[in-house]
C-alpha positions as a Markdown table, in Angstrom:
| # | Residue | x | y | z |
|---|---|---|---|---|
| 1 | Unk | -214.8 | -14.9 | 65.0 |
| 2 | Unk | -212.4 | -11.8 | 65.0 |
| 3 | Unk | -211.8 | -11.1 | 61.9 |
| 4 | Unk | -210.3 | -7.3 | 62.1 |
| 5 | Unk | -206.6 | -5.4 | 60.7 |
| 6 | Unk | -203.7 | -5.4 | 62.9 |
| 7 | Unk | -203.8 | -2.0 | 64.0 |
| 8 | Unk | -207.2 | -2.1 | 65.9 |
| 9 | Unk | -206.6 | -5.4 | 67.1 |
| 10 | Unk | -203.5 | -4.1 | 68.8 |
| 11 | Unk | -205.2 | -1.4 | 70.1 |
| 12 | Unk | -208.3 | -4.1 | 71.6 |
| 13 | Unk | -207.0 | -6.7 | 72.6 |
| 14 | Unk | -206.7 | -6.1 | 75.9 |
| 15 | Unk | -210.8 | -6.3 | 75.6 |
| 16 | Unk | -210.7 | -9.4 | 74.0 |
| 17 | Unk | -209.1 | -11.0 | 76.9 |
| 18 | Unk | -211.6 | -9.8 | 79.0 |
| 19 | Unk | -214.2 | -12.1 | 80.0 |
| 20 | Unk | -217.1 | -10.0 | 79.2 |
| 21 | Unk | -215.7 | -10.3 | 75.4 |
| 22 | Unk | -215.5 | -14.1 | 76.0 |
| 23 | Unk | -218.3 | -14.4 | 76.8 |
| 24 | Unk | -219.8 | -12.4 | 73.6 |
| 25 | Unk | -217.9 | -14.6 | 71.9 |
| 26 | Unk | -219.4 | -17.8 | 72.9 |
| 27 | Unk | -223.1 | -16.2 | 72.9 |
| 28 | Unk | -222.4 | -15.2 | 69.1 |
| 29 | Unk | -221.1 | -18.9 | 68.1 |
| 30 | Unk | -224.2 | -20.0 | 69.0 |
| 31 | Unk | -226.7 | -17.4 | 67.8 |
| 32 | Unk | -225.2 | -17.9 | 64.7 |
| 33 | Unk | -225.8 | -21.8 | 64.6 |
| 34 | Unk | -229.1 | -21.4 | 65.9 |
| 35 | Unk | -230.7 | -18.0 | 64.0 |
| 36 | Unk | -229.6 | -16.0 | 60.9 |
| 37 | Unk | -227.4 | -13.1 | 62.3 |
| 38 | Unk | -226.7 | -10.3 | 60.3 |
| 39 | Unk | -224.0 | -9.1 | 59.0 |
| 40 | Unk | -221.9 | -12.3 | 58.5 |
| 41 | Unk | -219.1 | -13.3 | 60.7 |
| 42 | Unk | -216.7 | -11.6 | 58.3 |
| 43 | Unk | -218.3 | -8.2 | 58.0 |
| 44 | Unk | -218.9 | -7.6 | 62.2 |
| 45 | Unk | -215.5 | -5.2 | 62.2 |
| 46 | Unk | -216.0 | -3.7 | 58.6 |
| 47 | Unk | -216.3 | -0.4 | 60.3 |
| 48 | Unk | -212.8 | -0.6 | 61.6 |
| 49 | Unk | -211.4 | -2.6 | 58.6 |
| 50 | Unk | -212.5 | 0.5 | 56.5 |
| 51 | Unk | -210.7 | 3.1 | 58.2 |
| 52 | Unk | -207.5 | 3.0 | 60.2 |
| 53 | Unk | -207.2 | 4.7 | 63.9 |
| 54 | Unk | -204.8 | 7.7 | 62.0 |
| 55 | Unk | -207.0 | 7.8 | 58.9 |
| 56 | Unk | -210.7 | 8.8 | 60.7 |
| 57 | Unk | -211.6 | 12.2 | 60.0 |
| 58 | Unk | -215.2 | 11.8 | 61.1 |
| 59 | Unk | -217.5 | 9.5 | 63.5 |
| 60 | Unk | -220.8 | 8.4 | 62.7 |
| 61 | Unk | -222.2 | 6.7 | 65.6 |
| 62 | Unk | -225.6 | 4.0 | 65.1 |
| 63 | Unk | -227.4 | 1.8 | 67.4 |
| 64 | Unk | -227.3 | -2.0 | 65.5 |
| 65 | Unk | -227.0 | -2.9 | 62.4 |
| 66 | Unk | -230.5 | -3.6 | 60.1 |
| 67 | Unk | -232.2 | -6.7 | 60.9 |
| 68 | Unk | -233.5 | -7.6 | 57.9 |
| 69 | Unk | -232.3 | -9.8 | 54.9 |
| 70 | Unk | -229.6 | -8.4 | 52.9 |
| 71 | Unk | -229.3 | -5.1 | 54.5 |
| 72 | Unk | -226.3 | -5.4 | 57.1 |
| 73 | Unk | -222.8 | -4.8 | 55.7 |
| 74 | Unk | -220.7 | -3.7 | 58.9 |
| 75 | Unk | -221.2 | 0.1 | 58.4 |
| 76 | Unk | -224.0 | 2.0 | 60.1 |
| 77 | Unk | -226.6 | 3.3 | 58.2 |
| 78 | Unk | -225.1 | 1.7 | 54.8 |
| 79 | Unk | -226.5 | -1.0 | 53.2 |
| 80 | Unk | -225.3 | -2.8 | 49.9 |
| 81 | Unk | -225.7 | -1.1 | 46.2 |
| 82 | Unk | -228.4 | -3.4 | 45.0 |
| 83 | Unk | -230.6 | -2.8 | 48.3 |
| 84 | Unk | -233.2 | 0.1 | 48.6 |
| 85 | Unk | -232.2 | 2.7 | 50.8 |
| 86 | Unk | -233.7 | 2.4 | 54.4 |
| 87 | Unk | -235.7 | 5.7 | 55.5 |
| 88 | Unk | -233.1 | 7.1 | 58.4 |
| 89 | Unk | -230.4 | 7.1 | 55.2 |
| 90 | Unk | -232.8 | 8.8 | 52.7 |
| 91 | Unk | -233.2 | 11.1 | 55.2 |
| 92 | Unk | -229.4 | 11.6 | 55.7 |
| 93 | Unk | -229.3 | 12.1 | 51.8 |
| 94 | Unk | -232.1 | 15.0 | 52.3 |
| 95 | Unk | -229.9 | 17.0 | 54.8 |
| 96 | Unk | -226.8 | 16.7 | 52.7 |
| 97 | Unk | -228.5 | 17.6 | 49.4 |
| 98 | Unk | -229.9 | 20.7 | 51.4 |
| 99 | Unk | -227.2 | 21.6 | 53.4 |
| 100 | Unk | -224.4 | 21.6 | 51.1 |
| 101 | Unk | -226.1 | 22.1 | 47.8 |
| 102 | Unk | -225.5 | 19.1 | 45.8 |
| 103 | Unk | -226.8 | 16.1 | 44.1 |
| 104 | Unk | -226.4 | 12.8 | 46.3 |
| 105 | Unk | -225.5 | 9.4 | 44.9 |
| 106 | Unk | -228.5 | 7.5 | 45.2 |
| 107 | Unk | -226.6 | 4.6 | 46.6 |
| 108 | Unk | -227.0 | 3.5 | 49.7 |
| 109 | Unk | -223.5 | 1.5 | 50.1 |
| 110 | Unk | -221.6 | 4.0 | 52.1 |
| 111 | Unk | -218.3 | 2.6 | 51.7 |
| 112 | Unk | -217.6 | 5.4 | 49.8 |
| 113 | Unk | -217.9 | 7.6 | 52.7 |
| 114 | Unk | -215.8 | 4.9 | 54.6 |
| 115 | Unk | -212.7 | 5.2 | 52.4 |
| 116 | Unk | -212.5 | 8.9 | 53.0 |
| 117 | Unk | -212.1 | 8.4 | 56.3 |
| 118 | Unk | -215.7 | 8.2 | 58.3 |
| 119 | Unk | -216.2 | 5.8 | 61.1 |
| 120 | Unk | -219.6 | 4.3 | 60.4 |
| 121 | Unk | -219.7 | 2.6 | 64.0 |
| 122 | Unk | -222.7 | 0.8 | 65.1 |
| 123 | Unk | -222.8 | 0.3 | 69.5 |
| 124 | Unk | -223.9 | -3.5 | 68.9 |
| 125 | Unk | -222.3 | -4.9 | 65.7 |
| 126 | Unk | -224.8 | -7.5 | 65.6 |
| 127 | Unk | -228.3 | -8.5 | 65.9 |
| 128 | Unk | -230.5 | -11.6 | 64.8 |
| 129 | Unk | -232.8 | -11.4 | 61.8 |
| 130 | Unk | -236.2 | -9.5 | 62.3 |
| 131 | Unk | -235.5 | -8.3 | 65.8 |
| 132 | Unk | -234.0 | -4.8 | 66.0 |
| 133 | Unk | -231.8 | -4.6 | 69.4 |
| 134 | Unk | -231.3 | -8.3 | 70.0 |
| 135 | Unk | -227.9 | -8.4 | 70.7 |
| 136 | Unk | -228.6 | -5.4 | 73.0 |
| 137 | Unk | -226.5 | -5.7 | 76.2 |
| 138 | Unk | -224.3 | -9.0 | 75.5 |
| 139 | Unk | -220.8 | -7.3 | 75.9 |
| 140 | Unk | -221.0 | -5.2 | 72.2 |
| 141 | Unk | -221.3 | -1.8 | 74.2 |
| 142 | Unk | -218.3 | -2.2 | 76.6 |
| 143 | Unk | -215.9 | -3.1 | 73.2 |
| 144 | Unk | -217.3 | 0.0 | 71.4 |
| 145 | Unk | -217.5 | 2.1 | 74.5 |
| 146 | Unk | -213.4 | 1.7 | 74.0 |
| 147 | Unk | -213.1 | 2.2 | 70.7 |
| 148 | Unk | -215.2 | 5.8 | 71.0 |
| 149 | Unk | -212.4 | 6.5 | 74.1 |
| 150 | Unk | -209.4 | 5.2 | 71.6 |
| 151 | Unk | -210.6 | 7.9 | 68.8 |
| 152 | Unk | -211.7 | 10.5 | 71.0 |
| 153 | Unk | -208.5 | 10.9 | 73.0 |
| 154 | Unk | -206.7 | 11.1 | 69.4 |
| 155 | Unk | -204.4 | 13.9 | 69.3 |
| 156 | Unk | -205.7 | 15.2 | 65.8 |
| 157 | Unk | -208.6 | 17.0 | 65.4 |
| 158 | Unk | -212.0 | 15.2 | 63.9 |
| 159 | Unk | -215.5 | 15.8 | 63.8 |
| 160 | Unk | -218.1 | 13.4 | 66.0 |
| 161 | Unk | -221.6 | 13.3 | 64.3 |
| 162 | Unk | -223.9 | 12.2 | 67.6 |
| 163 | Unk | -227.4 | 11.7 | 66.1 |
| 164 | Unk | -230.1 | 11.0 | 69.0 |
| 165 | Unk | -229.6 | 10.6 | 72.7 |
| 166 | Unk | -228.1 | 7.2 | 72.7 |
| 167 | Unk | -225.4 | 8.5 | 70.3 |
| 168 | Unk | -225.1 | 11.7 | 72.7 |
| 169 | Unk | -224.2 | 9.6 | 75.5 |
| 170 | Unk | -220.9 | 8.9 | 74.2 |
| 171 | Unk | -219.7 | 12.5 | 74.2 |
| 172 | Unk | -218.1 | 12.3 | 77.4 |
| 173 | Unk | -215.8 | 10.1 | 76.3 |
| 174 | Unk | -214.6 | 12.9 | 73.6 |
| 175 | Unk | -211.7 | 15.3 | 74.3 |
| 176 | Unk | -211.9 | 18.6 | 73.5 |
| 177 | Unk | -209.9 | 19.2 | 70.5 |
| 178 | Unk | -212.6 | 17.6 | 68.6 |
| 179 | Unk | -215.8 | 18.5 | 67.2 |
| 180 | Unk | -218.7 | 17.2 | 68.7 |
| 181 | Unk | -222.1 | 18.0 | 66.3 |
| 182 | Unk | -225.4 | 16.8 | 68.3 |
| 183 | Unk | -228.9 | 16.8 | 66.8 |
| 184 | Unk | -232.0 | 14.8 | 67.1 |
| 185 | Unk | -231.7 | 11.0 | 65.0 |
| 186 | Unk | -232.5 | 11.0 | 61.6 |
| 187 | Unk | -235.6 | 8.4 | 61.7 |
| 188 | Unk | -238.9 | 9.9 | 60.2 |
| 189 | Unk | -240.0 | 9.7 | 63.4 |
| 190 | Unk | -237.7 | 12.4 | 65.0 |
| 191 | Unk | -235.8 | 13.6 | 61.7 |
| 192 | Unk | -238.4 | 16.9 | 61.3 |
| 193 | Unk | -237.2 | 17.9 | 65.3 |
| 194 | Unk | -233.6 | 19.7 | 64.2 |
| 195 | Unk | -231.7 | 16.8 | 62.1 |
| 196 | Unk | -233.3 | 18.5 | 58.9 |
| 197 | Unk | -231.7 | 21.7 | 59.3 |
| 198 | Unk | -228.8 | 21.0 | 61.4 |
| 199 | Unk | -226.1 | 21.7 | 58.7 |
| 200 | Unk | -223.6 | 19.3 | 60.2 |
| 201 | Unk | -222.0 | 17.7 | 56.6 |
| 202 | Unk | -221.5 | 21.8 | 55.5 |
| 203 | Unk | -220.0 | 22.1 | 59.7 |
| 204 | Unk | -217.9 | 19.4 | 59.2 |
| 205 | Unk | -216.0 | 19.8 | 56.3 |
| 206 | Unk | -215.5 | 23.2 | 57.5 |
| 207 | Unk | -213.5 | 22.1 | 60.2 |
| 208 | Unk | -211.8 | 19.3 | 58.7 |
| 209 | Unk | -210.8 | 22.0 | 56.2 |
| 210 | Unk | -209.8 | 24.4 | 59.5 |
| 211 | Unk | -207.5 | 21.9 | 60.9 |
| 212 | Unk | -205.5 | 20.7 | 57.4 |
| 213 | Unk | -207.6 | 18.2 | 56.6 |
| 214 | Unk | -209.4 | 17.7 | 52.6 |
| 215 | Unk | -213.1 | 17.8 | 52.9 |
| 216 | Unk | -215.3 | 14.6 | 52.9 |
| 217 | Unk | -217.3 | 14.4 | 49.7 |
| 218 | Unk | -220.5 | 13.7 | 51.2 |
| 219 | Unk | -222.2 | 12.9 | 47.5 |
């Protein structure tokens, strides 16, 4: 089932011995013999497969992944080339465009973003087809609740992008060398409360920038 780069498993496996994880474990091998589970086994830890603990220059945090076929790929709010591009991302797109001036990709495979260096963590890396927050409070939170505290006591400065209250209640876990950007989530049904206008790509590379780091190319 773990299928994740040396690095971060060194840095987790302390959780995976715990018996909350164990027990994730042996709820996931049979959710996915009994129900289609998205993403597949391979991609749960793409996020952290993408990016190395030295390499993140910004965190995106998401809820769970999409729960619908074809969508899920391991990286929040990304979904595969060929798939159209779910509203929360299109509205991502907006805010970039607007913010920093530019043309985006219209792509919705973020992996690009990924290789630069952004975290694209979901809370709950997995959930069974057609029913958003499934895997909601089987043992996911406690593992990514870690991972936030393993980047956010990092030495090096990096920018946190907490989108909605959920996201938000992570920040305590972030030390203060880092940038922490807050704004409402970018759904259509809370995107037109302050994430349109919220400048935080245009804020972020500006710090990145501030502290010696290249810029993300947000296109």
């Amino acid at each position: 089932m773990i299928k994740i780069k040396r690095q971060w498993y060194e840095l987790l496996k302390d959780e995976f011995d715990k018996d909350y994880f164990k027990n994730l474990q042996e709820f996931l091998r049979n959710e996915y013999k009994k129900y289609q589970i998205y993403p597949s086994e391979d991609k749960i830890f793409n996020a952290l497969n993408h990016v190395p603990l030295d390499n993140v220059k910004v965190v995106i945090i998401g809820q769970d992944p999409y729960h619908e076929p074809n969508q899920a790929q391991g990286l929040s709010f990304s979904v595969p080339s060929d798939v159209e591009i779910p509203p929360s991302l299109v509205n991502i797109m907006t805010e970039i465009e607007s913010d920093l001036n530019i043309k985006c990709n219209k792509d919705g495979n973020l992996e690009r973003w990924a290789n630069q260096g952004v975290l694209l963590l979901n809370t709950v890396l997995t959930v069974r087809r057609g029913q958003a927050n499934s895997h909601k409070d089987k043992g996911w939170e406690k593992l990514t609740q870690k991972i936030i505290e393993i980047v956010g006591k990092r030495e090096k400065p990096l920018v946190f992008l907490l989108w909605g209250s959920y996201a938000q209640s992570f920040a305590s876990y972030i030390a203060p060398q880092h940038l922490v950007l807050k704004a409402p989530h970018p759904s259509p049904l809370s995107a037109y409360r302050g994430f349109f206008g919220c400048k935080h790509f245009s804020k972020c590379n500006d710090f990145l920038v501030e502290n010696g780091e290249n810029p993300i190319d947000w296109t």
